[in-house]
N, C-alpha and C positions, 0 to 999 in steps of 0.2 A: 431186864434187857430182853427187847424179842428179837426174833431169828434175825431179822432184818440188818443188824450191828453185833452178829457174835463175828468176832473175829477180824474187827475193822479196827483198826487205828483208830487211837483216840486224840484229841487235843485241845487243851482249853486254853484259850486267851482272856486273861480279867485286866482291866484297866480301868483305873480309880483316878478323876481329872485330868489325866495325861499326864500324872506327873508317878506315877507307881504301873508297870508293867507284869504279870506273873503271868508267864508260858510254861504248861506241860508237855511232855513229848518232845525231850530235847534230848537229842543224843550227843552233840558236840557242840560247842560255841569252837568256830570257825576263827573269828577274829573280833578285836572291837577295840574302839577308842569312843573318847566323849562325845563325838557325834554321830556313830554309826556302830552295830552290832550288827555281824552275822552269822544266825543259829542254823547247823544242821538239824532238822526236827524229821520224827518219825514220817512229818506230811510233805517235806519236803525242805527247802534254805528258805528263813524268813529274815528277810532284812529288816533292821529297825533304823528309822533313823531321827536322830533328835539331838537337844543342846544337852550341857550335864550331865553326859549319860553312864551310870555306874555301875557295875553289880552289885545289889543290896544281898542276893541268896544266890549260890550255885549247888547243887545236887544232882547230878551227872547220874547219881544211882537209882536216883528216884527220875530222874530228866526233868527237873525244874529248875529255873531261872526265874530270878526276879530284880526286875533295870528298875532305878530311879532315874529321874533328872525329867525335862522334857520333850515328851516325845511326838516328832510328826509328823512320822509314817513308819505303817506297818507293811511288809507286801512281800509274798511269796516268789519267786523265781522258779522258772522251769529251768529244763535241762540246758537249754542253750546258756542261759545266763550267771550259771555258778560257775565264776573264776572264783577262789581264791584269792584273793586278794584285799592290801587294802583300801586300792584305787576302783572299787568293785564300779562302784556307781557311775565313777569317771568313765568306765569303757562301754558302759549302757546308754550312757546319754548323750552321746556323743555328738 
């Protein structure tokens, strides 16, 4: 590790055909149904959104999460846009 990344948040995103999701750096799942997950993460709220959507793995301890089903879209939210909610998207795209 050189100086440049000691003490930066980390977080990996892997996806395997869009049908296997595994995020680290998850400190809370927010909310979720089979089309839409969203993760508080150390980098911020990632919304997921997709059909089938499951938890295959949660570990809160470790901050991992792993969604099946299909997914198609990932995307981060600033601060204006983390309602709570689980009309999240409904109030963004309005």
């Amino acid at each position: 590790m050189n100086e440049a990344t000691k003490g930066q948040k980390r977080q990996e995103v892997k996806m395997l055909n869009r049908k296997l999701l595994e995020i680290t750096g998850v400190l809370n799942v927010e909310s979720f149904d089979n089309e839409e997950f969203l993760l508080e993460t150390e980098l911020g709220f990632l919304a997921i959104r997709g059909q089938n959507l499951h938890m295959k793995h949660l570990s809160l301890e470790q901050g991992l999460v792993a969604i099946e089903g299909l997914v198609h879209s990932l995307a981060y939210l600033d601060g204006s846009q983390t309602v709570k909610s689980k009309g999240l998207f409904g109030k963004i795209f309005k």
